[in-house]
NUBAVO-72344 format. One record per residue: residue number from 1; residue in three letters; z, y, x of N, C-alpha, C in turn. Coordinates in pm, 1 decimal. Layout:
! NUBAVO-72344
ATOM / NUM / Ala / Z / Y / X / Z / Y / X / Z / Y / X $
...
END
This chain:
! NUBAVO-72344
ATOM / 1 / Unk / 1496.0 / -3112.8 / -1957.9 / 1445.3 / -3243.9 / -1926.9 / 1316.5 / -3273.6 / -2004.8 $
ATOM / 2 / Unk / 1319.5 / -3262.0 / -2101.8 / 1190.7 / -3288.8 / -2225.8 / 1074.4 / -3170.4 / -2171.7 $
ATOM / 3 / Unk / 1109.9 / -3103.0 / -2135.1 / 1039.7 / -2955.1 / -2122.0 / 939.1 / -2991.9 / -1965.5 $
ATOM / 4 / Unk / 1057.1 / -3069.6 / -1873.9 / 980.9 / -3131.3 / -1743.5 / 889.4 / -3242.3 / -1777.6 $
ATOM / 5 / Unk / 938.2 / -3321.3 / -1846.7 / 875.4 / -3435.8 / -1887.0 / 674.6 / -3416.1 / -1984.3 $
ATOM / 6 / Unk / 697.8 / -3298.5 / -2030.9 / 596.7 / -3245.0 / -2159.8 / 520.6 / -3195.7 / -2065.5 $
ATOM / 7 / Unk / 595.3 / -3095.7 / -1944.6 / 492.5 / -3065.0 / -1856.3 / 426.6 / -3182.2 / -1744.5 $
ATOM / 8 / Unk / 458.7 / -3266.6 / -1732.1 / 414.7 / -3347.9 / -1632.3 / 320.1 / -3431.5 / -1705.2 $
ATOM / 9 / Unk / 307.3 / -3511.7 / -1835.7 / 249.4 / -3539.7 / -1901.5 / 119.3 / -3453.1 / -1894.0 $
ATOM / 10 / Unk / 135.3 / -3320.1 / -1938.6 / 34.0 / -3243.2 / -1955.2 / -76.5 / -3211.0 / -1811.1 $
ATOM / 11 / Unk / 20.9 / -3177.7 / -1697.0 / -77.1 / -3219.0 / -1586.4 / -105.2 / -3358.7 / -1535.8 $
ATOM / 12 / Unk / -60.8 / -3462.6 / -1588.4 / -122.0 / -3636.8 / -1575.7 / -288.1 / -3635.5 / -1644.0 $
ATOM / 13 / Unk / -249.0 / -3568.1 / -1794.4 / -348.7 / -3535.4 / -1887.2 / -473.4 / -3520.4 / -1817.2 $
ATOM / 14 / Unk / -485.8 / -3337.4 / -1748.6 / -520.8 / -3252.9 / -1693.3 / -570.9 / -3348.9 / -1614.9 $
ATOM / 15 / Unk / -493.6 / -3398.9 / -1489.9 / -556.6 / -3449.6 / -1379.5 / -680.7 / -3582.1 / -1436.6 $
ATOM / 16 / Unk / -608.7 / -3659.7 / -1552.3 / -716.0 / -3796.7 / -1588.6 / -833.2 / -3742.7 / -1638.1 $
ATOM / 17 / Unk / -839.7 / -3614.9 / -1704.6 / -1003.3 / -3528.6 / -1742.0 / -1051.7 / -3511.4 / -1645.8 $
ATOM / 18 / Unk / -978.6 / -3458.1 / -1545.5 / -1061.5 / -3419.0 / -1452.6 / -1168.5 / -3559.3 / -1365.2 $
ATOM / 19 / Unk / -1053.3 / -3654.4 / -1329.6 / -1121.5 / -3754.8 / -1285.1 / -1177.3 / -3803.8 / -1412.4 $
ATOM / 20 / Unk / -1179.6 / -3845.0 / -1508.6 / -1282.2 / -3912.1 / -1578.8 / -1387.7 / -3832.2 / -1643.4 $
ATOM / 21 / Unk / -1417.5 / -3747.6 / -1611.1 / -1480.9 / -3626.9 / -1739.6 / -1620.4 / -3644.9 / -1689.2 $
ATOM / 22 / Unk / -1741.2 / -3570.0 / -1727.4 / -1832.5 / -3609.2 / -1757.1 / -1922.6 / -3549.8 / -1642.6 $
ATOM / 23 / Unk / -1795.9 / -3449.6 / -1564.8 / -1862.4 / -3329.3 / -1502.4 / -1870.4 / -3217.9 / -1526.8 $
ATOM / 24 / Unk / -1834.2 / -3188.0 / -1669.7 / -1877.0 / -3037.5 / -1742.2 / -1685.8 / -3003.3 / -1696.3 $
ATOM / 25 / Unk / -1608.4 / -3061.4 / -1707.3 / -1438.5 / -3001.0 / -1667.7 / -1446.6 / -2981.8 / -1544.3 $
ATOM / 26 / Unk / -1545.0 / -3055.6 / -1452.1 / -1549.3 / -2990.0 / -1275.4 / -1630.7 / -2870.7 / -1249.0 $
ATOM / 27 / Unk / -1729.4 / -2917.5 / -1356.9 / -1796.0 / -2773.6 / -1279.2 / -1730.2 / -2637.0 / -1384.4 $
ATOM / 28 / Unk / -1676.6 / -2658.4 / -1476.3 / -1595.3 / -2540.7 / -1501.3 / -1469.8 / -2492.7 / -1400.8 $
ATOM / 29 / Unk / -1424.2 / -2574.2 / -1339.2 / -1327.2 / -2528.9 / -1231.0 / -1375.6 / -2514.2 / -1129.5 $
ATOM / 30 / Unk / -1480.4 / -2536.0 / -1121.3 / -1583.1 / -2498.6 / -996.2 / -1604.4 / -2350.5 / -983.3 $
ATOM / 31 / Unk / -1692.0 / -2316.6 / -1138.6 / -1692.7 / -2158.4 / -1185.5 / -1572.7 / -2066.1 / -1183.4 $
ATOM / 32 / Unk / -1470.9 / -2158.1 / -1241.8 / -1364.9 / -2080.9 / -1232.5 / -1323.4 / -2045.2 / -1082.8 $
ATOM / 33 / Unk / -1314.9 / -2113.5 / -980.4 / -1284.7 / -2057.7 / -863.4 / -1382.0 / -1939.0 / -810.4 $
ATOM / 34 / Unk / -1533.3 / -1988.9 / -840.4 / -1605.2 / -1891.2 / -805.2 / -1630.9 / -1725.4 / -824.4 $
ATOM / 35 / Unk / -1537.3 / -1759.3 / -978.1 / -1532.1 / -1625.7 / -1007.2 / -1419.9 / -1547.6 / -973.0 $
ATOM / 36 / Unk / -1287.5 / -1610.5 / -967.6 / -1185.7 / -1574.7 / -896.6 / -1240.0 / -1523.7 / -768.1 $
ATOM / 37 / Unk / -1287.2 / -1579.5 / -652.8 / -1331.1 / -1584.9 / -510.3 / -1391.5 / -1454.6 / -515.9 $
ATOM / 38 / Unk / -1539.1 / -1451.3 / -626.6 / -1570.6 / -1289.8 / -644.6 / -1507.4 / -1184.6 / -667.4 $
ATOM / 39 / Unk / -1399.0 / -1183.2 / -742.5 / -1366.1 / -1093.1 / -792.1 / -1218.7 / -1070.9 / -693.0 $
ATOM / 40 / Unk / -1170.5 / -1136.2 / -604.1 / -1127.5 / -1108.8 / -468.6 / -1187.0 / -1050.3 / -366.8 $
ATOM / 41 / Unk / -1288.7 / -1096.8 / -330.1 / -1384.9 / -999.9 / -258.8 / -1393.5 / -863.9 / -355.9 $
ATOM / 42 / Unk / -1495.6 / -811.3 / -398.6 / -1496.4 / -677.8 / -472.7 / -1356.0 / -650.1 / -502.4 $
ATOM / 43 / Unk / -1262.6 / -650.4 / -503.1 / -1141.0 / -564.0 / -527.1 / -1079.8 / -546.0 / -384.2 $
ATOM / 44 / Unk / -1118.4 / -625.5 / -255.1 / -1092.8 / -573.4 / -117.5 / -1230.8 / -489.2 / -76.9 $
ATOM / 45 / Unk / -1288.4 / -515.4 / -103.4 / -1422.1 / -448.5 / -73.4 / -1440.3 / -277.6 / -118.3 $
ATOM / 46 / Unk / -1380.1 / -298.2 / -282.9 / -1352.8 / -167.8 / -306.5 / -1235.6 / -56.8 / -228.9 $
ATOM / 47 / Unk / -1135.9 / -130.1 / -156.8 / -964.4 / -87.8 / -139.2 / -1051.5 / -16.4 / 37.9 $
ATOM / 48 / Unk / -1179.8 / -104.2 / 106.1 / -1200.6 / -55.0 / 227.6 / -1288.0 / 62.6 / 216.5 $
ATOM / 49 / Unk / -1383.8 / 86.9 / 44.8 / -1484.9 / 210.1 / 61.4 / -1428.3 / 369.6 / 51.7 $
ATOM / 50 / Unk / -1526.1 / 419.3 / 77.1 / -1464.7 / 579.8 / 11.0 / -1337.1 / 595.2 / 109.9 $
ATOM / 51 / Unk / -1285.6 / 692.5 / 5.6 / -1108.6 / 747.6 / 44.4 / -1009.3 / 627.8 / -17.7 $
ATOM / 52 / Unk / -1089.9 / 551.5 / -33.0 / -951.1 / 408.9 / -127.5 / -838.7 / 377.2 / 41.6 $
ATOM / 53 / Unk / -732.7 / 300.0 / -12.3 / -707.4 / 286.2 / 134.5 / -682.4 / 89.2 / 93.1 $
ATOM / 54 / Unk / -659.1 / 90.6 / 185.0 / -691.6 / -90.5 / 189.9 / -634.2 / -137.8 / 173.5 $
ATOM / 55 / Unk / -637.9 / -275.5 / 83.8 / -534.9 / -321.9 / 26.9 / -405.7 / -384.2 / 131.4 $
ATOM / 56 / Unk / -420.3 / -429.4 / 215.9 / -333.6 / -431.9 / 280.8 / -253.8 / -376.6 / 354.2 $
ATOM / 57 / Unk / -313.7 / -221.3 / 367.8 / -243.7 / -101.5 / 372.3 / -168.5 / -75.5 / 325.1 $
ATOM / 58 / Unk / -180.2 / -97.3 / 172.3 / -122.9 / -61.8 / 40.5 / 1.6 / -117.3 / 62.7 $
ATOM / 59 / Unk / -6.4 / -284.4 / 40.1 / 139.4 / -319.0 / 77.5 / 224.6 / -354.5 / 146.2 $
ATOM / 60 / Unk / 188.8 / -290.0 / 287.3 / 233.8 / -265.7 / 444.0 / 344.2 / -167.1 / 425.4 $
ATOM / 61 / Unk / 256.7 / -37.1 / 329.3 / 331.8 / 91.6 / 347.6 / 444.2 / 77.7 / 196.0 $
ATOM / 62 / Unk / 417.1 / 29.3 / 119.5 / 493.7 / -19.0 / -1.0 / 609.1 / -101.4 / 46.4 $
ATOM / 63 / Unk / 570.3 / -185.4 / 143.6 / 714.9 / -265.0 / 223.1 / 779.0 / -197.3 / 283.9 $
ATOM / 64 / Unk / 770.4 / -48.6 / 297.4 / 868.1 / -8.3 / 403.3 / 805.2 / 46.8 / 571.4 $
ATOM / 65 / Unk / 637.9 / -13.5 / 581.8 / 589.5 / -0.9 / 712.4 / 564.2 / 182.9 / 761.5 $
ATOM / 66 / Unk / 610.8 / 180.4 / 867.9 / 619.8 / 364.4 / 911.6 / 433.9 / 390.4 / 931.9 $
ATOM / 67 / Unk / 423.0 / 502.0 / 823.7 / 264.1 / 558.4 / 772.5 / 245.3 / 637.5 / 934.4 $
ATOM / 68 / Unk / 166.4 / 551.3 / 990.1 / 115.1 / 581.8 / 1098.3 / -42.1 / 617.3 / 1123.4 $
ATOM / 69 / Unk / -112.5 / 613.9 / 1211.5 / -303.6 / 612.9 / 1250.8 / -275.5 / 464.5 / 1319.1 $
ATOM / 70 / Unk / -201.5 / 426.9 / 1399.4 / -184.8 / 268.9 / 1408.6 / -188.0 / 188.5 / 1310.9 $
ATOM / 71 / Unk / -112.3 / 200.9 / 1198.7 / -22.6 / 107.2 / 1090.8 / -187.7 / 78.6 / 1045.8 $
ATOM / 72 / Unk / -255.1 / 181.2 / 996.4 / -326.1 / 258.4 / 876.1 / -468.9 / 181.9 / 988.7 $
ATOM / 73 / Unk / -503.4 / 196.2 / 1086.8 / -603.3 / 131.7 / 1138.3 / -596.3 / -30.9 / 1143.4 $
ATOM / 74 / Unk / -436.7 / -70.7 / 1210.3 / -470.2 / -196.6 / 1221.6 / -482.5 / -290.5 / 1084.9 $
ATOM / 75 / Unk / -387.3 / -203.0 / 984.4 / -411.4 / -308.2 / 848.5 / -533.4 / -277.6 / 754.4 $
ATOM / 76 / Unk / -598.0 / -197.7 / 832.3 / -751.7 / -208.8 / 783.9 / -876.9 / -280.0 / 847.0 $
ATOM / 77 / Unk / -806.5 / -305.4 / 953.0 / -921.0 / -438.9 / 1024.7 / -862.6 / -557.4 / 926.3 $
ATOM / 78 / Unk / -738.5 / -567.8 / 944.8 / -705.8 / -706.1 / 848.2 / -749.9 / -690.4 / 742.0 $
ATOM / 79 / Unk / -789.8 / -594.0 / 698.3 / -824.6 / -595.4 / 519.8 / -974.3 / -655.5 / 573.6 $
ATOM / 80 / Unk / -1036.3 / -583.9 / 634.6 / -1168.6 / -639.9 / 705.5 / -1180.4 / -758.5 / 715.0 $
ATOM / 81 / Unk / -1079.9 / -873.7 / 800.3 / -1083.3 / -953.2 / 860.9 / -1084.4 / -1063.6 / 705.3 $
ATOM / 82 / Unk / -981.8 / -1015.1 / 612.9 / -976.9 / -1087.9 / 508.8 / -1082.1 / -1113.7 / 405.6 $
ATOM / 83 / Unk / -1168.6 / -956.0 / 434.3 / -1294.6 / -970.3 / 355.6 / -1418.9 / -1095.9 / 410.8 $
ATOM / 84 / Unk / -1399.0 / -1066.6 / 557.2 / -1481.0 / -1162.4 / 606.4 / -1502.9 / -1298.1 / 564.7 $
ATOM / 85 / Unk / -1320.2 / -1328.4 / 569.0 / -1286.8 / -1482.4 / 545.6 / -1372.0 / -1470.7 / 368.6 $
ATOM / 86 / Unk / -1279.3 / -1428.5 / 309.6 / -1416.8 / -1480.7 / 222.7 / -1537.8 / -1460.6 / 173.7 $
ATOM / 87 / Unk / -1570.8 / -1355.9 / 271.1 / -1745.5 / -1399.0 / 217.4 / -1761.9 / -1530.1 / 286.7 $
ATOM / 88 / Unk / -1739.7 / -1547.5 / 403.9 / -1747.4 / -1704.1 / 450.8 / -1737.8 / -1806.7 / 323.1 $
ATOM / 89 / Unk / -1613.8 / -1823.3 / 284.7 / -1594.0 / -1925.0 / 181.1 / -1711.8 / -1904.5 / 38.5 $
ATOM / 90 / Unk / -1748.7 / -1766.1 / -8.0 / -1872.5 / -1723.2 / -71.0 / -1959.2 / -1788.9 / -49.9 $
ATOM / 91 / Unk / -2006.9 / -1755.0 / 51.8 / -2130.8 / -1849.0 / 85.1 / -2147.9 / -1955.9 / 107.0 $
ATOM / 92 / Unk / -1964.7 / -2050.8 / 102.5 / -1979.9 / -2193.3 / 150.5 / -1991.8 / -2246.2 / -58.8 $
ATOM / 93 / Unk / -1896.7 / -2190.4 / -83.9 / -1911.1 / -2220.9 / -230.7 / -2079.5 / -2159.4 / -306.8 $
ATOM / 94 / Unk / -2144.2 / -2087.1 / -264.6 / -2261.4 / -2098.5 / -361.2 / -2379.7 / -2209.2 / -276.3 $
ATOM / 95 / Unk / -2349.9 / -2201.8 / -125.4 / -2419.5 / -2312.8 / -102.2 / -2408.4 / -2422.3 / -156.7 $
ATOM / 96 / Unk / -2250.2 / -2452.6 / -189.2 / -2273.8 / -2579.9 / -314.8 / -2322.1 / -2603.3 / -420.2 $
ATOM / 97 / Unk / -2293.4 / -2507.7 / -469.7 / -2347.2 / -2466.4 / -617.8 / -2504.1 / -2534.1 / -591.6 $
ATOM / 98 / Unk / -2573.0 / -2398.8 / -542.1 / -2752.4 / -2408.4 / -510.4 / -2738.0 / -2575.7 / -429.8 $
ATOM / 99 / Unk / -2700.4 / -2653.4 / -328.0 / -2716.3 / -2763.9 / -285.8 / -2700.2 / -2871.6 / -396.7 $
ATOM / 100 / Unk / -2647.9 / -2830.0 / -480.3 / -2587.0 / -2994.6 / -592.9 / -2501.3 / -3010.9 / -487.4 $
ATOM / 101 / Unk / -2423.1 / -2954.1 / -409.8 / -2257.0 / -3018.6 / -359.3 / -2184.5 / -2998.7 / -466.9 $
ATOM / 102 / Unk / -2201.1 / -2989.0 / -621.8 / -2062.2 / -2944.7 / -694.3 / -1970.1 / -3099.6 / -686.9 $
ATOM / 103 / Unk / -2033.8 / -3174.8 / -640.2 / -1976.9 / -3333.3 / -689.5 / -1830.1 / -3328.9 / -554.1 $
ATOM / 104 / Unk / -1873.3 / -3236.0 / -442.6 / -1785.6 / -3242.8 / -302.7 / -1651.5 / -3182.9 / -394.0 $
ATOM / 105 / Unk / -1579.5 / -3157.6 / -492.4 / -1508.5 / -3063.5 / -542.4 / -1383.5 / -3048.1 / -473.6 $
ATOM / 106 / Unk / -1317.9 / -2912.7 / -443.6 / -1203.2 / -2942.7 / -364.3 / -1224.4 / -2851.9 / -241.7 $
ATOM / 107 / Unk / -1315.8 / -2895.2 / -158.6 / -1383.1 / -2864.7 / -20.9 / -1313.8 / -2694.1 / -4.1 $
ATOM / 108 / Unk / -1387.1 / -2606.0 / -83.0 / -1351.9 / -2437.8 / -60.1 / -1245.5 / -2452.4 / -103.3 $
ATOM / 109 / Unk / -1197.3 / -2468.7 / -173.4 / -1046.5 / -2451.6 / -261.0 / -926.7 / -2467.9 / -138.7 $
ATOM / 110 / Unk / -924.8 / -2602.5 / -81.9 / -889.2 / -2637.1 / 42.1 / -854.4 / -2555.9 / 154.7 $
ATOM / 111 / Unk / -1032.5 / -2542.3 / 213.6 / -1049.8 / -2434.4 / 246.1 / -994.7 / -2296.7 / 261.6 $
ATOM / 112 / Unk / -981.4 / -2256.3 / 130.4 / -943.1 / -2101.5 / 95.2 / -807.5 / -2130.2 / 136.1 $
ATOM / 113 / Unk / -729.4 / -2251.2 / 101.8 / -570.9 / -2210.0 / 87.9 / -509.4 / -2233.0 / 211.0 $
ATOM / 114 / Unk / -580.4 / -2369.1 / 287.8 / -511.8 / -2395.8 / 421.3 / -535.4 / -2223.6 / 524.8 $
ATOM / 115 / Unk / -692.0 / -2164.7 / 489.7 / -718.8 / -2073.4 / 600.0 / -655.7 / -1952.9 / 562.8 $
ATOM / 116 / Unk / -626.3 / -1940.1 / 425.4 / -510.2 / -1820.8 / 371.8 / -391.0 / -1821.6 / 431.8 $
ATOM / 117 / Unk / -308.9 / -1980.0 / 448.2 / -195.6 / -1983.0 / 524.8 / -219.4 / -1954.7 / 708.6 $
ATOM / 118 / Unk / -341.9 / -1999.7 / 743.2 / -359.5 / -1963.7 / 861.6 / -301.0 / -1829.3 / 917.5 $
ATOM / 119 / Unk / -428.6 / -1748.6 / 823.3 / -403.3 / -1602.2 / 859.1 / -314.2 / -1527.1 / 834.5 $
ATOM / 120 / Unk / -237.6 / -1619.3 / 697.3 / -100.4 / -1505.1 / 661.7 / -24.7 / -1500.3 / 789.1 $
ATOM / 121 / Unk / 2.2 / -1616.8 / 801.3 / 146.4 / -1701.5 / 942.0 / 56.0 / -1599.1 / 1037.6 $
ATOM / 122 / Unk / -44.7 / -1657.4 / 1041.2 / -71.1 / -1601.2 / 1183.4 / -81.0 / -1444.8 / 1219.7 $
ATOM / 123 / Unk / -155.0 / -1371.8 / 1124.1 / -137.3 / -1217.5 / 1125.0 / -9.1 / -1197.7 / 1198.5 $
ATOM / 124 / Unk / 86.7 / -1239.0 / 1076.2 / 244.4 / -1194.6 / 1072.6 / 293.0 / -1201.7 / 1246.1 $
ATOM / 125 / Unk / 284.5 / -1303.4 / 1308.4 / 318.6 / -1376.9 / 1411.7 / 250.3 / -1271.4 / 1542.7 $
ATOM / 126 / Unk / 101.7 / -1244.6 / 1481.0 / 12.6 / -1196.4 / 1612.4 / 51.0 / -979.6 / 1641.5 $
ATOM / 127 / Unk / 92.5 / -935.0 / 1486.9 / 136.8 / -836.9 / 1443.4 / 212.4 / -784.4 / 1574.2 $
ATOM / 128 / Unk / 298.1 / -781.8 / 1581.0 / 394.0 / -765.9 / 1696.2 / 330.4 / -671.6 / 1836.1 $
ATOM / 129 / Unk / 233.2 / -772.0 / 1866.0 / 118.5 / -752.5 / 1999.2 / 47.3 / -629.6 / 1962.1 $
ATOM / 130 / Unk / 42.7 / -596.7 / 1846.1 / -80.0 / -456.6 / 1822.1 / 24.1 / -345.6 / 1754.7 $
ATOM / 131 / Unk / 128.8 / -400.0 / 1693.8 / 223.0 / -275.3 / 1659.5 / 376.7 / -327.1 / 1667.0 $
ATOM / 132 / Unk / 420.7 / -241.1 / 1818.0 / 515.7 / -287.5 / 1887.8 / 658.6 / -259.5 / 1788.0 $
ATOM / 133 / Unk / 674.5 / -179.9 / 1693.8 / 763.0 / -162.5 / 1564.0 / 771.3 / -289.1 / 1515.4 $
ATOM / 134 / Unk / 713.2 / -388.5 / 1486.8 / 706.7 / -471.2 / 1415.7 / 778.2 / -598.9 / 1472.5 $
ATOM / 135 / Unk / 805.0 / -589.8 / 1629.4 / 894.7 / -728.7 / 1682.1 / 1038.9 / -711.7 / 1634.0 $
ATOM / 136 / Unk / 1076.6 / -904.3 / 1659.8 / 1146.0 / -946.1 / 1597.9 / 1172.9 / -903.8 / 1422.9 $
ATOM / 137 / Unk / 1087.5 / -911.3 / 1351.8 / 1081.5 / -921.0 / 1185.2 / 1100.7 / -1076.6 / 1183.8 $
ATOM / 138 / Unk / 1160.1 / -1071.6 / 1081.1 / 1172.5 / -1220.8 / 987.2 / 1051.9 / -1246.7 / 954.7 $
ATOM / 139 / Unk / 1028.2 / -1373.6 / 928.6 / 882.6 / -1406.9 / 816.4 / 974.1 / -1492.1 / 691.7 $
ATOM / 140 / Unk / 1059.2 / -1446.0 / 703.0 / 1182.5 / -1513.4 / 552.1 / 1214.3 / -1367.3 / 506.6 $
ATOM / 141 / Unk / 1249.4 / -1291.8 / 537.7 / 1217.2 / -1161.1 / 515.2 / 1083.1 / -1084.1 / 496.3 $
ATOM / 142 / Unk / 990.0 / -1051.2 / 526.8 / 868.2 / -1017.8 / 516.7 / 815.2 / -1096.5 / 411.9 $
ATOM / 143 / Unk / 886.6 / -1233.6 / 338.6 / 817.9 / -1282.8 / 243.2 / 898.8 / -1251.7 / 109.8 $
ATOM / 144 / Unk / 1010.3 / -1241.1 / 167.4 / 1068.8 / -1194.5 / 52.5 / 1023.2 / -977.3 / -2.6 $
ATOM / 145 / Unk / 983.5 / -914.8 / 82.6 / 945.9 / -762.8 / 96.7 / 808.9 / -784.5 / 45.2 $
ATOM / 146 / Unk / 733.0 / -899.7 / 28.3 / 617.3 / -877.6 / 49.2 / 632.4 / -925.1 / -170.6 $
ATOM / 147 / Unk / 717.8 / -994.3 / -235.5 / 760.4 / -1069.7 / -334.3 / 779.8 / -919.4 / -424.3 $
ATOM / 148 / Unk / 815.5 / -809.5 / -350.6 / 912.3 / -755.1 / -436.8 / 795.3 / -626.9 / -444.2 $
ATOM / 149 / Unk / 691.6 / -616.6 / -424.9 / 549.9 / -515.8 / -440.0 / 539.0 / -539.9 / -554.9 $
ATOM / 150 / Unk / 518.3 / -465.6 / -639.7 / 447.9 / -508.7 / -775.5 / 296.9 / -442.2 / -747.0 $
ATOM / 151 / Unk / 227.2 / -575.0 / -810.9 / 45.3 / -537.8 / -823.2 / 55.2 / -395.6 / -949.4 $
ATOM / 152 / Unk / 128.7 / -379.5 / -1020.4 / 67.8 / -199.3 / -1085.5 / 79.9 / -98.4 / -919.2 $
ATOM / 153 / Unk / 170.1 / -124.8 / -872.7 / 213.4 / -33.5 / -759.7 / 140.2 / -8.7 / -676.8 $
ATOM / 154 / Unk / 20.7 / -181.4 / -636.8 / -79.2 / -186.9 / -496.0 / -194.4 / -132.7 / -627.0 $
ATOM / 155 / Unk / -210.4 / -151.7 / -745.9 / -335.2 / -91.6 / -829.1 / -353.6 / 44.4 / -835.5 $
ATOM / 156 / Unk / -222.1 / 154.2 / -828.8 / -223.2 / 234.1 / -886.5 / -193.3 / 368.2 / -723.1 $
ATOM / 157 / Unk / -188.5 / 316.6 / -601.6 / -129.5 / 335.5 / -521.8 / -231.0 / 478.7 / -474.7 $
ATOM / 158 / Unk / -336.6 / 491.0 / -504.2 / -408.9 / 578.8 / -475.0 / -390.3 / 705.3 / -535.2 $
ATOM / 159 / Unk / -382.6 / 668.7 / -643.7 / -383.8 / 781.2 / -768.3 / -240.6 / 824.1 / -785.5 $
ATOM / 160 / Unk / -130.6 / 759.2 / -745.2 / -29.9 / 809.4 / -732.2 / 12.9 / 900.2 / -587.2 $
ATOM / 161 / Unk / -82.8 / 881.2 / -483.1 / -50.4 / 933.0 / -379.3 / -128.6 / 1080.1 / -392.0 $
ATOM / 162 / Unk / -216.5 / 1093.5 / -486.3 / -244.8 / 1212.8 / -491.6 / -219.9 / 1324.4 / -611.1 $
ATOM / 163 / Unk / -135.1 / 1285.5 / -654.8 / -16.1 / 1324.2 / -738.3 / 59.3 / 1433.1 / -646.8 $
ATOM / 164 / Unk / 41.9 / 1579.4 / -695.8 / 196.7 / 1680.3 / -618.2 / 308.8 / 1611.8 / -619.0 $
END
C-alpha cells in the first residue's frame, strides 16, 4: 500500500515538472525519445543489411514459426515495413525539433504508440492471407509466445546460428 501510494506521488511529482518546468524537463524527454526512435531504427536497419537476418525474423522463428523462403521473405518486408514507419515518425520528430514544434510535445510519442498498435494487431490479423500456416492463431497466444523471447536470444541469434 505505502509502496503504491510513494509511487503515485512520485509520478504526480513527475507529471507537475513536467507541466510547470521551464522547458528544459520537455525538451529532455523530447531528446530522450529521439534518441530511443534512433537507436530503433539502426538496430532494424542493421538486422535487414548483410547476412544479418531481420529482426522480426528473429522472433517469428524463436516463436516456433516453420523456417521457410515464405516465413523468411514475408517477415522481412515487415521488418521493412517497420523501418519505414519510423523513419516517418524520424522525420516528423526532427521536423519539430528544426521547426520550434518542441512546445507540440506528445504529437510522435502518440503517434509512435497508437501506429505501433496499428501494425502489431494488424500484421497479426493480415498474416494469415500471405502465410496460410498461420490461420486461426490466437493473438492471446501469440502475445503470450511473443513475452517469452528473450532480447539476449533476438541479440545473439545470428552468431548462434552459425555455431556447428
Amino acid at each position: 500500500m505505502i509502496r503504491m501510494l510513494v509511487s503515485g506521488a512520485l509520478v504526480l511529482f513527475f507529471l507537475a515538472l513536467l507541466l510547470f518546468s521551464s522547458g528544459v524537463l520537455q525538451l529532455l524527454l523530447q531528446l530522450f525519445t529521439f534518441v530511443v526512435l534512433t537507436l530503433l531504427m539502426v538496430v532494424i536497419l542493421l538486422s535487414l543489411t548483410g547476412k544479418s537476418t531481420p529482426i522480426i525474423t528473429r522472433y517469428a522463428l524463436l516463436m516456433g514459426a516453420e523456417d521457410s523462403a515464405e516465413e523468411r521473405s514475408y517477415t522481412r518486408k515487415v521488418t521493412w515495413f517497420w523501418f519505414g514507419f519510423l523513419v516517418l515518425l524520424f522525420g516528423l520528430k526532427l521536423s519539430a525539433f528544426t521547426g520550434g514544434l518542441t512546445n507540440t510535445t506528445g504529437g510522435v510519442e502518440l503517434m509512435f504508440y497508437l501506429g505501433s498498435a496499428v501494425l502489431f494487431v494488424g500484421e497479426f490479423y493480415l498474416r494469415p492471407l500471405f502465410l496460410p500456416a498461420h490461420k486461426g492463431s490466437s493473438f492471446w497466444q501469440f502475445i503470450l509466445q511473443l513475452g517469452q523471447v528473450s532480447p539476449k536470444e533476438i541479440w545473439q541469434f545470428d552468431s548462434k546460428k552459425e555455431l556447428p
